[in-house]
VMD Tcl script that draws the C-alpha trace (Angstrom):
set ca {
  {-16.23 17.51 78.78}
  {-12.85 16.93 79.22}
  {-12.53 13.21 80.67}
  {-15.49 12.23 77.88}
  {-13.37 13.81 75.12}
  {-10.11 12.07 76.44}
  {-11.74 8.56 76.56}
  {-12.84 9.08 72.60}
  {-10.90 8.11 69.84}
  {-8.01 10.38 68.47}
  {-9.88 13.11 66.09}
  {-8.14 13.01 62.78}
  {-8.88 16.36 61.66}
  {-7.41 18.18 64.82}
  {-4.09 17.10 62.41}
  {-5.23 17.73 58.46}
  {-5.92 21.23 56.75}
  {-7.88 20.82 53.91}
  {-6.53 24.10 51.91}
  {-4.18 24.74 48.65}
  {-1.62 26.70 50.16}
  {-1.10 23.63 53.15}
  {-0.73 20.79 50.53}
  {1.50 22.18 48.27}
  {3.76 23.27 51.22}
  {3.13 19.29 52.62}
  {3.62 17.89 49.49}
  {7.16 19.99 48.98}
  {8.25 18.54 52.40}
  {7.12 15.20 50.95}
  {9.33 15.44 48.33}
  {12.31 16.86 50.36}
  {11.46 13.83 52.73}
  {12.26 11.07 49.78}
  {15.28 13.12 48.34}
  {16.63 12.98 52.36}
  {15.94 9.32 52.21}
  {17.84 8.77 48.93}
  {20.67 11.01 50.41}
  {20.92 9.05 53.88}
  {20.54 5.37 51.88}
  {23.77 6.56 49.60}
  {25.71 7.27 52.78}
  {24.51 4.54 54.39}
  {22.81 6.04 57.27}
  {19.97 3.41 57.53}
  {17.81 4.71 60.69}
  {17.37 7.89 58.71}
  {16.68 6.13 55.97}
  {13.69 4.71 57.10}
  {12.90 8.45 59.39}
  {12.73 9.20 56.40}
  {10.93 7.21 54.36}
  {7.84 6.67 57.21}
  {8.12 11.24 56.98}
  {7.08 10.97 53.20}
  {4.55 8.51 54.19}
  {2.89 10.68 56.98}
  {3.25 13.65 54.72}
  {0.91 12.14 52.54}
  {-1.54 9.64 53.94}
  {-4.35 12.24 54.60}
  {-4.23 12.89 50.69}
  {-4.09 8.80 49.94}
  {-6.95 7.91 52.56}
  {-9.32 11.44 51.70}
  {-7.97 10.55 48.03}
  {-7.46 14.70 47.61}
  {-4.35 16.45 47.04}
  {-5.38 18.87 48.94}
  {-5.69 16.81 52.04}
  {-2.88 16.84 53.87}
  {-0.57 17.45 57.53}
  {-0.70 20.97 58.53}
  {2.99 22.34 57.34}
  {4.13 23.98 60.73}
  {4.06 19.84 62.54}
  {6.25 18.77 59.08}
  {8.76 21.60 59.78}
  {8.81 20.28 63.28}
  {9.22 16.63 61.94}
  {11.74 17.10 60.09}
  {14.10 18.86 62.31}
  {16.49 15.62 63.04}
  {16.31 14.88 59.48}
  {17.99 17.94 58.57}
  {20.07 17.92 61.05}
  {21.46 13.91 60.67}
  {21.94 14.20 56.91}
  {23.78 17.76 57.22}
  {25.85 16.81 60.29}
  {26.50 19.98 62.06}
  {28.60 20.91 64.86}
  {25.71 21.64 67.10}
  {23.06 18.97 67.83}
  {20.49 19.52 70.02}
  {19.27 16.41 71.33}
  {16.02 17.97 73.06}
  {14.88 19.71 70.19}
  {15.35 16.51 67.99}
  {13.68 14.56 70.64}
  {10.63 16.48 70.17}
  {11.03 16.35 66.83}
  {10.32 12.99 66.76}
  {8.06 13.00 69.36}
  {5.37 15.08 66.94}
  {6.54 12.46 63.97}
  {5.28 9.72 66.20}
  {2.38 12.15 66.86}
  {1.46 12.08 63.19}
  {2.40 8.13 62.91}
  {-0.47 7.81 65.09}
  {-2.48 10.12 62.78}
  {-1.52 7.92 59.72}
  {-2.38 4.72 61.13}
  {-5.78 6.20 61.96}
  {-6.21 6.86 58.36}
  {-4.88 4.31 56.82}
  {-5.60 0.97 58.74}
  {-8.26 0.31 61.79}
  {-6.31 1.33 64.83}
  {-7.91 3.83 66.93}
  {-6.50 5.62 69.64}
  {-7.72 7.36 72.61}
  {-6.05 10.74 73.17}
  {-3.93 9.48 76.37}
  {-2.78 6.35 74.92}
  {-1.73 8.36 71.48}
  {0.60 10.40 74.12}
  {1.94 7.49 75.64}
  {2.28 5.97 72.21}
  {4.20 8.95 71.21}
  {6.83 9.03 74.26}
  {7.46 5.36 74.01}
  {8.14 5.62 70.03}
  {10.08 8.28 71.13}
  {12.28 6.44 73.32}
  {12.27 3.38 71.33}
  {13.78 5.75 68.33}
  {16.62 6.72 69.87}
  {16.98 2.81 70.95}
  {16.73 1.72 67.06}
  {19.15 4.36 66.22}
  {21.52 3.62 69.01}
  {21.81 -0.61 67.95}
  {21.34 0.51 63.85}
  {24.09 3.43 64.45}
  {26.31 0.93 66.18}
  {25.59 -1.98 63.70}
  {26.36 -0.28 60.89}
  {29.89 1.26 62.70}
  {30.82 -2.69 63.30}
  {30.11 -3.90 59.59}
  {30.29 -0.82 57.40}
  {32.75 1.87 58.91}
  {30.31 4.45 59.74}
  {30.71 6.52 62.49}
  {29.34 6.03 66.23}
  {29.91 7.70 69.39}
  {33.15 7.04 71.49}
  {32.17 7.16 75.07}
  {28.50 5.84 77.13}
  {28.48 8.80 78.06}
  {27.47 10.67 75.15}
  {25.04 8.10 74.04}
  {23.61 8.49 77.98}
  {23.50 11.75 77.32}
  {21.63 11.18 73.91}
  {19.07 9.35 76.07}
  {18.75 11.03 78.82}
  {17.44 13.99 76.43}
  {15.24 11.79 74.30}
  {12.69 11.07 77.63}
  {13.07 14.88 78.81}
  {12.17 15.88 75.02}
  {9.34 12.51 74.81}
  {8.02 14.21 78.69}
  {8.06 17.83 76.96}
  {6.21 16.91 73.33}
  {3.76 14.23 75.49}
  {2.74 17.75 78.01}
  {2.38 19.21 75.13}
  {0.23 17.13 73.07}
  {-1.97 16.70 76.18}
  {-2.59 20.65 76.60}
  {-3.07 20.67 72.26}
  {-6.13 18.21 72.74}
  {-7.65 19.86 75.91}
  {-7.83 22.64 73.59}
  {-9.41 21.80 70.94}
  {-11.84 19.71 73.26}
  {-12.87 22.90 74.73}
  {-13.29 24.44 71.79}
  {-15.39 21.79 70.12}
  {-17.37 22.15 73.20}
  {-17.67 25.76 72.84}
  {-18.67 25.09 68.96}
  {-21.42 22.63 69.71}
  {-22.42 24.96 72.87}
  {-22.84 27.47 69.79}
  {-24.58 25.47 67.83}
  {-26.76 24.25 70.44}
  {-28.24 27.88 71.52}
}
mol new
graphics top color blue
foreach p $ca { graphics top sphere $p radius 0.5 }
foreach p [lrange $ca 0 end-1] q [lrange $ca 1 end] { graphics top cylinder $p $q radius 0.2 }
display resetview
């Protein structure tokens, strides 16, 4: 059950809720998602810019491809999403790098989802999780050489020692390890219980 299930193509609707309450919660984030953008674009913070922008897509590409409002990414995984979004644009004293990691770890997640939806691309459930922890990685990467590009030629702010950016990625593949464990354990369970459904359905 479970090898069969993993070599099968990424099931789209272990990550859409078709229900009223879910899509207008989705489509708020949505909308919170291209304010953030606007926000991060007038203080030229480009990377989240674009975090940004590809959130308010995944928010609502269920609804676009299913062409129902009420189609949409479970709330709870846009919280999650959005975490580093929040937390870039509001720049607190505290930043957790793990939790952000993971953060974008389950955007990559639903990336994966989108593309799925939206284009041909199909994914197995092991190579969406590797997907998802190198997009991970290659985030902080992109937001590392944008971070530092736009330091050099607009007088943003960057970190002052390799250190700190070590530390930054040194985080990101513990947090793209953690949400890729994760992910794996999510889809053995709901392979076992579409087993146990069609087991059900069978007797």
């Amino acid at each position: 059950m479970g090898e069969q299930g993993m070599s099968q193509s990424l099931p789209e609707e272990w990550f859409i809720k078709d229900t009223r309450v879910n899509a207008v919660i989705a489509w708020a984030f949505a909308v919170i998602f291209v304010v953030l953008a606007i926000v991060s674009f007038l203080n030229i913070l480009l990377v989240e810019t674009v975090m940004a922008a590809i959130a308010a897509f995944v928010a609502i590409s269920p609804a676009i491809a299913y062409r129902s409002w009420t189609w949409t990414i479970p709330w709870p995984l846009l919280f999650v999403a959005s975490l580093p979004l929040f937390v870039t644009t509001a720049r607190p004293v505290f930043y957790d790098e793990i939790v952000t990691g993971i953060s974008v770890a389950t955007l990559a997640m639903l990336v994966v989802v989108a593309l799925e939806l939206t284009t041909a691309v199909r994914m197995t459930p092991p190579f969406a999780i590797f997907f998802t922890v190198i997009v991970t990685l290659a985030t902080a990467g992109f937001w590392a050489v944008g971070s530092a590009a736009s330091a050099a030629y607009l007088g943003t702010t960057f970190l002052k020692t390799n250190t700190e950016l070590m530390t930054i990625f040194t985080a990101t593949l513990i947090a793209g390890a953690i949400a890729g464990v994760l992910f794996w354990l999510y889809f053995r369970r709901q392979l076992a219980a579409n087993a146990e459904r069609s087991g059900e359905i069978s007797a």
